[in-house]
C-alpha positions in Angstrom: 1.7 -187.0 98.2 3.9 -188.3 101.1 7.8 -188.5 100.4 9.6 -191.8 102.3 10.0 -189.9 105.1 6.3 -189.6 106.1 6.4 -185.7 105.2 3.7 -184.0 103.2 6.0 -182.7 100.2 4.4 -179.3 99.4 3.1 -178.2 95.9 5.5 -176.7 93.1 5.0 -173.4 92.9 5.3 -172.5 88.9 6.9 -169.5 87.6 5.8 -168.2 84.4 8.8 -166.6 81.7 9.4 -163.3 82.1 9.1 -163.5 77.5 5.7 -164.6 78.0 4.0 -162.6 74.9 0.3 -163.9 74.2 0.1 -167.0 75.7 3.1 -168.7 74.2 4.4 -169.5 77.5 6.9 -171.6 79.2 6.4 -172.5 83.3 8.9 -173.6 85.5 9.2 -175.0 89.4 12.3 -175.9 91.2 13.0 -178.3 94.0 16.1 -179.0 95.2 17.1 -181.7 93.0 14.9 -180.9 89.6 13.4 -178.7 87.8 10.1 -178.9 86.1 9.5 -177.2 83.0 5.4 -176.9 81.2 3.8 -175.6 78.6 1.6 -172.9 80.4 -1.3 -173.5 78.1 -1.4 -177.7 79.1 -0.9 -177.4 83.2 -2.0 -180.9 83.5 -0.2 -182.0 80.0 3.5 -183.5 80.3 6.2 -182.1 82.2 10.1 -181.9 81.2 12.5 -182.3 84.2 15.7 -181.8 84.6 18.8 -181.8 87.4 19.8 -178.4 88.4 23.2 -178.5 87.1 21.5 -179.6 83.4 19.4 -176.6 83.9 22.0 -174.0 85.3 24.1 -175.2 81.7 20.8 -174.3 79.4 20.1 -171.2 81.1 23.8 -170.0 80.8 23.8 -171.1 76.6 20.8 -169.5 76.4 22.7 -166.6 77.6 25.4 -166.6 75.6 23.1 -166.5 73.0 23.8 -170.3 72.1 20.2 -170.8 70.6 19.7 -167.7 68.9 18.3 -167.3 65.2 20.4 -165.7 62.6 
């Protein structure tokens, strides 16, 4: 895929979650103005994306334990 430019833009490169447990797995790829986010077991299903700073506030909820189960 060529960006406006002309360039090549090169391939995410997907991270898998460090919680990973049996295949119940979340992926993610940054780029400087999104990240992607995929279901490990779909890699050609849909992906979520997101700006960085959208991102940066989930990570740090998540954190804070903003999302956790009582």
């Amino acid at each position: 895929m060529n960006s406006p430019q002309g360039t090549t833009t090169p391939p995410m490169e997907w991270r898998i979650s460090s919680y990973c447990n049996g295949g119940n797995c979340v992926q993610v790829a940054f780029a400087p103005d999104t990240v992607s986010v995929r279901d490990s077991k779909v890699l050609d299903g849909p992906v979520l994306r997101y700006s960085p700073g959208d991102w940066s506030a989930f990570v740090r909820a998540v954190k804070q334990g903003a999302y956790d189960r009582y």
